[in-house]
N, CA, C and O atoms as CSV, one atom per row, in Angstrom:
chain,resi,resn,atom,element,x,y,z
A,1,UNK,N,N,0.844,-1.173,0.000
A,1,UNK,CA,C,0.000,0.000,0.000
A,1,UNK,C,C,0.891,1.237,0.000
A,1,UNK,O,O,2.053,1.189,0.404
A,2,UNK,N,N,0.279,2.417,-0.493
A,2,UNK,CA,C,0.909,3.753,-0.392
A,2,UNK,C,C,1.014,4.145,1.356
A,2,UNK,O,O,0.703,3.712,2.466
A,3,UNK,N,N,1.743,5.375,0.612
A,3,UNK,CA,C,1.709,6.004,2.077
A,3,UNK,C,C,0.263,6.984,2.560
A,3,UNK,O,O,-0.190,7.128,3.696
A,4,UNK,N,N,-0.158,7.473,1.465
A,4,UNK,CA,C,-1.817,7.840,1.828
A,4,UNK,C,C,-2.699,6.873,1.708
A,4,UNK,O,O,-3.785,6.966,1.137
A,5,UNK,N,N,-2.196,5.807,2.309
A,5,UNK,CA,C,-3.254,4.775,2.125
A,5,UNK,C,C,-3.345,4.263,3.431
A,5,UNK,O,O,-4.411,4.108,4.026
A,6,UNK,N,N,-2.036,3.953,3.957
A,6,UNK,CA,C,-1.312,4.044,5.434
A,6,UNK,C,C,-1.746,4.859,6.066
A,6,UNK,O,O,-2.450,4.517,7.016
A,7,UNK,N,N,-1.541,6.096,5.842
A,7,UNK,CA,C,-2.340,7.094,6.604
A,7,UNK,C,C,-3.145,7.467,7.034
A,7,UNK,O,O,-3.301,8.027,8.119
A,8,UNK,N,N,-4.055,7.126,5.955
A,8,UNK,CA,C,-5.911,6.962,6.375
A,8,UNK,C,C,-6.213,5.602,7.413
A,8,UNK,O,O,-6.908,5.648,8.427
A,9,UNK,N,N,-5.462,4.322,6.849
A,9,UNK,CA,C,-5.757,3.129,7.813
A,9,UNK,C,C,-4.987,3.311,9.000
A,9,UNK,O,O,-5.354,2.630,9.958
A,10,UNK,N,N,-4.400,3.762,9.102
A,10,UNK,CA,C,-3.954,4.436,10.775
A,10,UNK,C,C,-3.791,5.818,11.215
A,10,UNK,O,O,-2.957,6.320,11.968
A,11,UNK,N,N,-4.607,6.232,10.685
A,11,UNK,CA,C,-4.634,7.748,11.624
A,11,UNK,C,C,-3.735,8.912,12.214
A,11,UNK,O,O,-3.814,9.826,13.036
A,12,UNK,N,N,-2.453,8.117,10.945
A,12,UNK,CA,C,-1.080,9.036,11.440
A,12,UNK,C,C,-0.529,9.710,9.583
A,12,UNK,O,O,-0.358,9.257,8.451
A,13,UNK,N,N,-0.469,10.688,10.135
A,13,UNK,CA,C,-0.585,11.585,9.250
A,13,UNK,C,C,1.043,11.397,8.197
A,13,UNK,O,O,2.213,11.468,8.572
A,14,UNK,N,N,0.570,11.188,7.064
A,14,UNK,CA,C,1.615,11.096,5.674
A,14,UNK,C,C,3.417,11.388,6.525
A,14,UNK,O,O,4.389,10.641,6.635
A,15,UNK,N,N,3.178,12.737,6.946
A,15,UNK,CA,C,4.700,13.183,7.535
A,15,UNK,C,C,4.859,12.872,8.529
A,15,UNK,O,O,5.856,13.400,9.022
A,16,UNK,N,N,3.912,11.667,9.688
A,16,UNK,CA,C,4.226,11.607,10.482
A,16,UNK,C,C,5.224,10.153,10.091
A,16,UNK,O,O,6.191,9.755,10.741
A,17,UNK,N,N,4.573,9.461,8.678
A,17,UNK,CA,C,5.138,7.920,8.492
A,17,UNK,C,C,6.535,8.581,8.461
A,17,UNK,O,O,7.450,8.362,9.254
A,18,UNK,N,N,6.543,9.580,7.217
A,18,UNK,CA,C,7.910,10.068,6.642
A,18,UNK,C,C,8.820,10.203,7.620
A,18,UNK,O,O,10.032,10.093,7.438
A,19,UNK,N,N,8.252,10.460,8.746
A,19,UNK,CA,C,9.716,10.482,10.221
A,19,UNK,C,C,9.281,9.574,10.513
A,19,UNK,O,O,10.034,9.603,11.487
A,20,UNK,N,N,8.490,8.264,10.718
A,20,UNK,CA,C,9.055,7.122,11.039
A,20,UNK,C,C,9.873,6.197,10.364
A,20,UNK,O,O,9.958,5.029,10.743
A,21,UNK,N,N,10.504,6.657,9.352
A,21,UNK,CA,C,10.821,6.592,8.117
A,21,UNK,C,C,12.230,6.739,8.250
A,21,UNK,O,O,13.077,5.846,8.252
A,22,UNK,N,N,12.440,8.393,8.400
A,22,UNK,CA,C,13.512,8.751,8.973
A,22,UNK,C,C,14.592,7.956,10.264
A,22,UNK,O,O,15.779,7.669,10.417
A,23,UNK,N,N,13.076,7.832,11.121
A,23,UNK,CA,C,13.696,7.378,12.365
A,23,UNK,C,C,14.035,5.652,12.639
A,23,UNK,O,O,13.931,4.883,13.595
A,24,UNK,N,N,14.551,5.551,11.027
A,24,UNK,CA,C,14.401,3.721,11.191
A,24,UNK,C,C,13.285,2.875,11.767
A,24,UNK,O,O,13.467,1.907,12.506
A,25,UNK,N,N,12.365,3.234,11.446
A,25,UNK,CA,C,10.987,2.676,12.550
A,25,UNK,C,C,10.316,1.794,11.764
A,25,UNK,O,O,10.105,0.613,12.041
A,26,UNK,N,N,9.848,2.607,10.384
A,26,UNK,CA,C,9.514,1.671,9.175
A,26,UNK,C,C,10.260,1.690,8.115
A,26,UNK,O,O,11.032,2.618,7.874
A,27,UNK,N,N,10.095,0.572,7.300
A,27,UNK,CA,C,11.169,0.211,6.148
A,27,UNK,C,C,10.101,-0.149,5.026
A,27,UNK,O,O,9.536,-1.235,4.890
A,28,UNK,N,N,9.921,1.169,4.134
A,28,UNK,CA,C,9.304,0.901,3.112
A,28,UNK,C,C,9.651,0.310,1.952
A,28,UNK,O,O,10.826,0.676,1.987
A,29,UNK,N,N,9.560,-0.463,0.705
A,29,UNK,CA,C,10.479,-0.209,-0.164
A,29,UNK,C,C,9.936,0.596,-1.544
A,29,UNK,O,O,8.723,0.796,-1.609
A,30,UNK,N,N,10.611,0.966,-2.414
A,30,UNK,CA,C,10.363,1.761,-3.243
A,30,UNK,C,C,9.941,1.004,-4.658
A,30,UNK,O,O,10.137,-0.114,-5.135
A,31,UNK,N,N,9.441,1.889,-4.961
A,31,UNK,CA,C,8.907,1.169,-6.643
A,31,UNK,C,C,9.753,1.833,-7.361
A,31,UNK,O,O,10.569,2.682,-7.000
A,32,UNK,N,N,9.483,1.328,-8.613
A,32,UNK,CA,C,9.971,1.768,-9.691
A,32,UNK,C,C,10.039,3.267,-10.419
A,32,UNK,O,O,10.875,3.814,-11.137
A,33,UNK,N,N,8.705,3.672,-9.862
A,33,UNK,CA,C,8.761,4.580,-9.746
A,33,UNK,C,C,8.595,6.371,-8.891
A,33,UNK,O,O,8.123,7.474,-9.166
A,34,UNK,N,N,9.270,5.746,-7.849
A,34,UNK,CA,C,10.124,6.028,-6.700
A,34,UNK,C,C,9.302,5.684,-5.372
A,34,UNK,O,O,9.869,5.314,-4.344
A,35,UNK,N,N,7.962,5.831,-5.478
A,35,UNK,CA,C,6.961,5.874,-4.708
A,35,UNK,C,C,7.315,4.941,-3.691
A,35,UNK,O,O,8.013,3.980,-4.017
A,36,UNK,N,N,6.831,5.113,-2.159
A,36,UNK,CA,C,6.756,4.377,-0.642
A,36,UNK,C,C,5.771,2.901,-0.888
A,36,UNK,O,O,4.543,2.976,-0.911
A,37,UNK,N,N,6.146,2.235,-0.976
A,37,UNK,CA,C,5.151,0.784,-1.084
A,37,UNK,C,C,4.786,0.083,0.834
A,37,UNK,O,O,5.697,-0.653,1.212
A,38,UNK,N,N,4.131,0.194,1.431
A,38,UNK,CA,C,4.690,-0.544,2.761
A,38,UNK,C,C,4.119,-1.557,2.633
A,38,UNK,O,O,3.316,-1.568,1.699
A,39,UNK,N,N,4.231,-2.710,3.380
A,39,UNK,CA,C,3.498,-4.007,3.493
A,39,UNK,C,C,2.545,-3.970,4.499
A,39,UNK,O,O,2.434,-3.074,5.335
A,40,UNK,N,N,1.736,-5.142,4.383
A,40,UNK,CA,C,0.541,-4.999,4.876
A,40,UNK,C,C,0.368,-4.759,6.480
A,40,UNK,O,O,-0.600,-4.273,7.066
A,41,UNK,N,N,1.836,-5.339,7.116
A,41,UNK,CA,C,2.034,-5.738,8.098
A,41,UNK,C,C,2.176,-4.511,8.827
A,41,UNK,O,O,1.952,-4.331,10.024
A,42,UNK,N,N,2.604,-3.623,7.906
A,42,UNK,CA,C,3.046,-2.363,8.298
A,42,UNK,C,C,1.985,-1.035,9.268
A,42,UNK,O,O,2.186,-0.125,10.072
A,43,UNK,N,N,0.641,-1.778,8.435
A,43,UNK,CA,C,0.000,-0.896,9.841
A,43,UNK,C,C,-0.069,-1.075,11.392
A,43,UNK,O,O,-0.060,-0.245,12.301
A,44,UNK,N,N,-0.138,-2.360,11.389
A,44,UNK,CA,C,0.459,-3.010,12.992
A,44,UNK,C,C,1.293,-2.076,13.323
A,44,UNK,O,O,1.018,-1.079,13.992
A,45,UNK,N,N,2.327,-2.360,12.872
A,45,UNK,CA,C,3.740,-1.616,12.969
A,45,UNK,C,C,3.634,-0.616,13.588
A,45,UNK,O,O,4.105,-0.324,14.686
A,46,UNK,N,N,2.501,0.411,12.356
A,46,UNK,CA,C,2.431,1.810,12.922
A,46,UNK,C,C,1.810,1.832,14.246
A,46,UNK,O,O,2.347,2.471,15.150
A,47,UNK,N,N,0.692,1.169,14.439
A,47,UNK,CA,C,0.181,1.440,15.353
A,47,UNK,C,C,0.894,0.932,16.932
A,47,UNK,O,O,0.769,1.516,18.009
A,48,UNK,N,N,1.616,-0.266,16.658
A,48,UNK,CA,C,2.497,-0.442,17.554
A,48,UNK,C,C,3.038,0.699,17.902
A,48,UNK,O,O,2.954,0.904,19.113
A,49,UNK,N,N,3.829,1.941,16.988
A,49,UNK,CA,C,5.184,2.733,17.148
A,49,UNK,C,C,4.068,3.534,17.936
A,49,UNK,O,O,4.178,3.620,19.159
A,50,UNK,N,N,3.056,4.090,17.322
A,50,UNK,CA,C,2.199,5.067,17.931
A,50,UNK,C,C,1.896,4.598,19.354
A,50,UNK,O,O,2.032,5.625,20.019
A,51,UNK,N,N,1.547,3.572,20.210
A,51,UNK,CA,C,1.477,2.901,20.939
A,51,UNK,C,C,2.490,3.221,22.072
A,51,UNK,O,O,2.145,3.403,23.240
A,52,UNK,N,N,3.852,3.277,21.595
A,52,UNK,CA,C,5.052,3.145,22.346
A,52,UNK,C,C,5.262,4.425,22.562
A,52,UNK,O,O,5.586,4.721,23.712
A,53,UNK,N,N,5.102,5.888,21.220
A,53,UNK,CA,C,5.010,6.995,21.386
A,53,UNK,C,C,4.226,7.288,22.474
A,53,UNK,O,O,4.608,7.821,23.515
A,54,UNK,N,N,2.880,6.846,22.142
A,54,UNK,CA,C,1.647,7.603,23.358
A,54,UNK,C,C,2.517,7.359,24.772
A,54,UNK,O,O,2.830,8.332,25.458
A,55,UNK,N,N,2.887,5.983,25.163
A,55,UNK,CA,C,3.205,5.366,26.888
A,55,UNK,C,C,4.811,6.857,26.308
A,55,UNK,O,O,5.812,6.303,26.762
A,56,UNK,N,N,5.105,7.664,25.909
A,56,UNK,CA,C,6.160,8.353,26.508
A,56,UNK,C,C,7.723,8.438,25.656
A,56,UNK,O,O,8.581,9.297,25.453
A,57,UNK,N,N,7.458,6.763,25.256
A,57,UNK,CA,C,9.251,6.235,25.163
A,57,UNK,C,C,9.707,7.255,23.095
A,57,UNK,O,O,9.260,7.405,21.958
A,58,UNK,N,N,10.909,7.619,24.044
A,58,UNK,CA,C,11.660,8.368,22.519
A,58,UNK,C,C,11.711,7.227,21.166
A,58,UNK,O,O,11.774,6.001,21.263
A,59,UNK,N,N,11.677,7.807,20.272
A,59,UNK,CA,C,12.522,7.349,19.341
A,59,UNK,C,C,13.776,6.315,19.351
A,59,UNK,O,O,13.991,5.303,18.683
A,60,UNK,N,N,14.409,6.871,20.223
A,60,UNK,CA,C,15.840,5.993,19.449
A,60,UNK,C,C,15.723,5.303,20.303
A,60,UNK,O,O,16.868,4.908,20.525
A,61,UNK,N,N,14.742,4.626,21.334
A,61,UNK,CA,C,14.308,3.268,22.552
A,61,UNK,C,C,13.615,2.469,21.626
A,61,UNK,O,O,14.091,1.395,21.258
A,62,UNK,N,N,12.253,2.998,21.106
A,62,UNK,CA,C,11.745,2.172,20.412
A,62,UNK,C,C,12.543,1.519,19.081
A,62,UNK,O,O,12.692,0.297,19.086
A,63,UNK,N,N,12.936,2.102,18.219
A,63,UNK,CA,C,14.100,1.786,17.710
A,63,UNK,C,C,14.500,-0.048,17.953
A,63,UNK,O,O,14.606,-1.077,17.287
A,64,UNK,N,N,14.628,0.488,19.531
A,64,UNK,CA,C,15.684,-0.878,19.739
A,64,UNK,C,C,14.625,-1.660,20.385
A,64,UNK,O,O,15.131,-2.717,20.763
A,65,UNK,N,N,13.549,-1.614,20.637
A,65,UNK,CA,C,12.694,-2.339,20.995
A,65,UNK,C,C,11.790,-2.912,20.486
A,65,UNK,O,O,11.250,-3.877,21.028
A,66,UNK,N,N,11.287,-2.245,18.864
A,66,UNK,CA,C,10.550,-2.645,17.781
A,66,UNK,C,C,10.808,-4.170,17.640
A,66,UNK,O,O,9.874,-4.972,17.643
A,67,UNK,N,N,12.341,-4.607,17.495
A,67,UNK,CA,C,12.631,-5.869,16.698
A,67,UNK,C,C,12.143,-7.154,18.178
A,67,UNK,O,O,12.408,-8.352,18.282
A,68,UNK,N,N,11.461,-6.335,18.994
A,68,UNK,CA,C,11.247,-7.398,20.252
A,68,UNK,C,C,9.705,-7.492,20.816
A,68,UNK,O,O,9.335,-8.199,21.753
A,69,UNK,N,N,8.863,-6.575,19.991
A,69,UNK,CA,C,7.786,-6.361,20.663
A,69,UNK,C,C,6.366,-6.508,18.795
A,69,UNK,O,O,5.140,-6.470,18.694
A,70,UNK,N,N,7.725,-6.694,17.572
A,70,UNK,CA,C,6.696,-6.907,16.862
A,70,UNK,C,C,6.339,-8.227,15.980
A,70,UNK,O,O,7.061,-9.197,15.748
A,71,UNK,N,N,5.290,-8.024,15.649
A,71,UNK,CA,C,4.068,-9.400,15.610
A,71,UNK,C,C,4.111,-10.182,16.647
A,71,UNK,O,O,4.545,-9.973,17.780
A,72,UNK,N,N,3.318,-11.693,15.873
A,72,UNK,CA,C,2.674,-12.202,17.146
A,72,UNK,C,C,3.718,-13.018,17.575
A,72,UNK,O,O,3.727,-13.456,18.725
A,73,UNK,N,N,4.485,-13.238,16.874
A,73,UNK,CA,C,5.367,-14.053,17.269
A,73,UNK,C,C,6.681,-13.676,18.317
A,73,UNK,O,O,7.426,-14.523,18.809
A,74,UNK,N,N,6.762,-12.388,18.504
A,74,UNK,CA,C,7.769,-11.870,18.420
A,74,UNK,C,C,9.100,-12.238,20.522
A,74,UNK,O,O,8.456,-12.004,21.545
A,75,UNK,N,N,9.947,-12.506,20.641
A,75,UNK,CA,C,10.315,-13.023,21.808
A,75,UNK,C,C,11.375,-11.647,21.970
A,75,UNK,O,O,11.968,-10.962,21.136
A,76,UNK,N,N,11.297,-11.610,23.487
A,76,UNK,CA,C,12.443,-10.529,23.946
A,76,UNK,C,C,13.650,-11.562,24.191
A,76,UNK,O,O,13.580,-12.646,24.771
A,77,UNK,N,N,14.735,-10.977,23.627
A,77,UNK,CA,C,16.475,-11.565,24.248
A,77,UNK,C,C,16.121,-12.067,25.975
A,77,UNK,O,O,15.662,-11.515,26.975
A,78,UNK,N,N,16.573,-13.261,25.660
A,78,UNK,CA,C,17.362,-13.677,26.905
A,78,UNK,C,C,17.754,-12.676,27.690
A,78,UNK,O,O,17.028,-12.518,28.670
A,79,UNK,N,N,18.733,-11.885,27.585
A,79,UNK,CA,C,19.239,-11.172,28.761
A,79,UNK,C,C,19.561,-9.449,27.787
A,79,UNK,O,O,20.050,-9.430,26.657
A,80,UNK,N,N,19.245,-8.475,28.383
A,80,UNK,CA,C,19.186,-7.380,28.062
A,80,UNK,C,C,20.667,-6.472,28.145
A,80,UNK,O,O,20.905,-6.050,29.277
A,81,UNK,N,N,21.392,-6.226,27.388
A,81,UNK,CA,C,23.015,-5.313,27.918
A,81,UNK,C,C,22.319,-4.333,28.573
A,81,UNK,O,O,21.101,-4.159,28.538
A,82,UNK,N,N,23.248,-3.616,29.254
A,82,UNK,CA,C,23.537,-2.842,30.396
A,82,UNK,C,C,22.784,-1.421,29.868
A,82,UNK,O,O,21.979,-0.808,30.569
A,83,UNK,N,N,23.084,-1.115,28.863
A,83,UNK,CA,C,22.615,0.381,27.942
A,83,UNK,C,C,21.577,-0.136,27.956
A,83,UNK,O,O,21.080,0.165,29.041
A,84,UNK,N,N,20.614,-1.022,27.173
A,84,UNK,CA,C,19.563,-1.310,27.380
A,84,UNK,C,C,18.719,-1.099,28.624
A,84,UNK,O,O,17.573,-0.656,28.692
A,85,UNK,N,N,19.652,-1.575,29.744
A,85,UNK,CA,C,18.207,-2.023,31.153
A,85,UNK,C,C,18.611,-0.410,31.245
A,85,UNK,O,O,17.739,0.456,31.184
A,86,UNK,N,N,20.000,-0.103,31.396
A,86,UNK,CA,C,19.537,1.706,31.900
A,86,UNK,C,C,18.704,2.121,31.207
A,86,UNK,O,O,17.544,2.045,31.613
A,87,UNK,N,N,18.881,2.506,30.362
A,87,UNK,CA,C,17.667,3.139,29.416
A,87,UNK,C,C,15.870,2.742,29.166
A,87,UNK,O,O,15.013,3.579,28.880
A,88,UNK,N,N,15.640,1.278,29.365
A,88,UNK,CA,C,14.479,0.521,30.629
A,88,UNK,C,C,14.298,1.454,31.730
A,88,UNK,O,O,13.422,2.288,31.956
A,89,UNK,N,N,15.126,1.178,32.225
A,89,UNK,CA,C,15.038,1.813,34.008
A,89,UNK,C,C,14.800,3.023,34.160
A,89,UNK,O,O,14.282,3.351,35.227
A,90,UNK,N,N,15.099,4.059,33.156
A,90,UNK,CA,C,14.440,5.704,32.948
A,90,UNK,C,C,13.610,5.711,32.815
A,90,UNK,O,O,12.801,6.154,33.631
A,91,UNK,N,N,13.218,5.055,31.326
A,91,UNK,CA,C,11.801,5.022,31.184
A,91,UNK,C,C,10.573,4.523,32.259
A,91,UNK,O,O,9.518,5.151,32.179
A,92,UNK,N,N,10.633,3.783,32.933
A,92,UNK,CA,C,10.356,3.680,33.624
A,92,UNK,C,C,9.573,4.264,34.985
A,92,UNK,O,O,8.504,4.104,35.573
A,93,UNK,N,N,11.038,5.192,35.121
A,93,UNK,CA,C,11.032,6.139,35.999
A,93,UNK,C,C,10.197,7.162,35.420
A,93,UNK,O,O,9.293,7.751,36.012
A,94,UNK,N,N,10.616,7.365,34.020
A,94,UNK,CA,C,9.815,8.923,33.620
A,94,UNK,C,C,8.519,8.479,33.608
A,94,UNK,O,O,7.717,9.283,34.083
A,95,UNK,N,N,7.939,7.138,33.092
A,95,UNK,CA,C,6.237,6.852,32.743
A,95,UNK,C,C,5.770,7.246,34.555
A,95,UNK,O,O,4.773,7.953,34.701
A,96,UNK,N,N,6.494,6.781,35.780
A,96,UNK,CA,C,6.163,7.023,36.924
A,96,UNK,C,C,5.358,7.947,37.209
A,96,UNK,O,O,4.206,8.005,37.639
A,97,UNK,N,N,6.662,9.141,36.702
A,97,UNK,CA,C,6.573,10.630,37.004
A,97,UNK,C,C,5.254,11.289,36.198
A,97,UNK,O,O,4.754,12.402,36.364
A,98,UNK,N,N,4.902,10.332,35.362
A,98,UNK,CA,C,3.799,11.020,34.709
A,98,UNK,C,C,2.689,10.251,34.760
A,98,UNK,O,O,1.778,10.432,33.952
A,99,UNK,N,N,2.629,9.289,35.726
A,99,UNK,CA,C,1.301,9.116,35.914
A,99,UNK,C,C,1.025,9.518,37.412
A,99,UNK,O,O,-0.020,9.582,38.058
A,100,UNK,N,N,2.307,9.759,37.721
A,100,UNK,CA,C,2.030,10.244,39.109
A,100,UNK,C,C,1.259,12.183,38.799
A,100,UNK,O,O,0.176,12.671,39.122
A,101,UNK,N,N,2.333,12.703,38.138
A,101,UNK,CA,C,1.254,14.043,37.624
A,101,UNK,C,C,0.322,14.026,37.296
A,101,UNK,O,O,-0.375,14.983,37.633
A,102,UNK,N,N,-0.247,13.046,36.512
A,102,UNK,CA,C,-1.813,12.893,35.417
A,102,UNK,C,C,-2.634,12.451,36.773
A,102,UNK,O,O,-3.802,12.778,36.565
A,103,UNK,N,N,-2.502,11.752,38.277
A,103,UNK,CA,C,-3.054,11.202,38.888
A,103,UNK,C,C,-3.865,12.486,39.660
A,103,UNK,O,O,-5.035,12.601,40.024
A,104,UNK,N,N,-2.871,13.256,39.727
A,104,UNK,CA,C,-2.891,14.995,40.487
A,104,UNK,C,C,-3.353,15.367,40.218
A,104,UNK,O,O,-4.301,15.776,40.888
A,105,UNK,N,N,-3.184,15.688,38.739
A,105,UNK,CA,C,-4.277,16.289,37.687
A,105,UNK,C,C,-5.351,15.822,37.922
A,105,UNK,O,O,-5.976,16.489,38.746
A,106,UNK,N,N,-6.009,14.685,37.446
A,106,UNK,CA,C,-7.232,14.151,38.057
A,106,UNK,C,C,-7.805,14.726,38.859
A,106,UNK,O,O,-8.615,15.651,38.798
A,107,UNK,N,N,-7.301,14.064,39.809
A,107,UNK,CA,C,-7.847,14.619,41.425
A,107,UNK,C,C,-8.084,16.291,41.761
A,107,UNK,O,O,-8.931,16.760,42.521
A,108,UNK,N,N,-7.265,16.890,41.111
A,108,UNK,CA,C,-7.643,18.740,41.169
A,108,UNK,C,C,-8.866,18.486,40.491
A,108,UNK,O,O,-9.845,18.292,41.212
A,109,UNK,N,N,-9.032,18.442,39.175
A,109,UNK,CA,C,-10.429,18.438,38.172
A,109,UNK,C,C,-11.262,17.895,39.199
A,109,UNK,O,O,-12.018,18.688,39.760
A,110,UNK,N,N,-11.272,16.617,39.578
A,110,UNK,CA,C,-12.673,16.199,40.245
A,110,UNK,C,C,-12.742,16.726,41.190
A,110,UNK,O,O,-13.854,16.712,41.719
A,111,UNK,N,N,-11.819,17.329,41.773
A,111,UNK,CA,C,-11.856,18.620,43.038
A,111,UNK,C,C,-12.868,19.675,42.712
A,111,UNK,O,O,-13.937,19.919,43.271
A,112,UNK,N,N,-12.274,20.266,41.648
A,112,UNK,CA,C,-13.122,21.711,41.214
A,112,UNK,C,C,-14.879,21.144,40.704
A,112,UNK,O,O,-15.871,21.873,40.701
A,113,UNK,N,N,-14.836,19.591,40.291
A,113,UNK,CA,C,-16.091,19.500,39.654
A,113,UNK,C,C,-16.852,19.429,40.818
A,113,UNK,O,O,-17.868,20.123,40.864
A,114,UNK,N,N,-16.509,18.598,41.936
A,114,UNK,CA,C,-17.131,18.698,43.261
A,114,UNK,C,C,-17.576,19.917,43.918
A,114,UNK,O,O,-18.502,19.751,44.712
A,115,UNK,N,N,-17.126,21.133,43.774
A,115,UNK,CA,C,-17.317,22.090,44.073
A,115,UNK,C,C,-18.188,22.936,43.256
A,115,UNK,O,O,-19.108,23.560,43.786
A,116,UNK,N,N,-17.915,23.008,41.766
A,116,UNK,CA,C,-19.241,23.620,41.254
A,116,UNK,C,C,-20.264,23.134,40.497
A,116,UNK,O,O,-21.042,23.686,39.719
A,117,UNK,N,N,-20.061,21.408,41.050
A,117,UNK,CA,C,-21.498,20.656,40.201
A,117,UNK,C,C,-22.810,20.960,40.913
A,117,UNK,O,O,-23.087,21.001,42.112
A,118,UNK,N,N,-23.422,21.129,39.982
A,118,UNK,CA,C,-24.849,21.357,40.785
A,118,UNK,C,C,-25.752,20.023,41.064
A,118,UNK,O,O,-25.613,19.263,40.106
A,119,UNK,N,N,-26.296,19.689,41.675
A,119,UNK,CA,C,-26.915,18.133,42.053
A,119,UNK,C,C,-28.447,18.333,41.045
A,119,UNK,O,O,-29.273,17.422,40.990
C-alpha cells in the first residue's frame, strides 16, 4: 500500500510515516517509480510505534525495541546489555513521574467539579 493509504488506515498523518521513516521505525520499499510501497504488516507496525510513542518512550528506545515487541510471534532476548536495562530503568522512571502528575491532575479536576457541580 501507499503512504496515503497508510495514513488513512492508521490515523497518522503522511509526515508523520515520513519520520518514522527517517527514524528507522519503518522500512518501506520503493517502486519503480520512486513511490513508498509498505506491506501490509506495516500498519500493525504503525500502530504499535504510535502505541510506544503515546506510553512516553523516545525514538531511538523504540528503535531498539521494535525488533522485540513486533508481531505475534515476536520473543524478547534472553538477557538485556547494560545500555539497554539503563535506558528501561528511565523510562520507567519517567512513565512514573507522569502518571504520578496525570493522577494529580485528576484529582484537582474532580476537586473543582465537586465544588461547582450542581446536584
Amino acid at each position: 500500500m501507499r503512504i496515503g493509504e497508510l495514513a488513512a488506515k492508521s490515523g497518522v498523518s503522511t509526515r508523520q510515516l515520513r519520520y518514522y521513516e527517517e527514524q528507522d521505525l519503518l522500512h518501506p520499499i520503493r517502486s519503480s517509480n520512486n513511490y513508498r510501497e509498505f506491506a501490509p504488516e506495516s500498519l500493525e507496525l504503525v500502530q504499535q510505534i504510535r502505541g510506544l510513542l503515546d506510553a512516553g518512550l523516545p525514538t531511538r528506545l523504540i528503535r531498539i525495541l521494535l525488533p522485540c515487541v513486533q508481531g505475534p510471534d515476536a520473543e524478547l532476548p534472553a538477557q538485556v546489555n547494560g545500555e539497554m536495562e539503563q535506558l528501561l530503568r528511565g523510562e520507567i522512571s519517567n512513565l512514573q513521574a507522569r502518571i504520578e502528575f496525570l493522577t494529580h491532575s485528576r484529582e484537582q479536576i474532580e476537586c473543582y467539579l465537586g465544588r461547582v457541580a450542581h446536584p
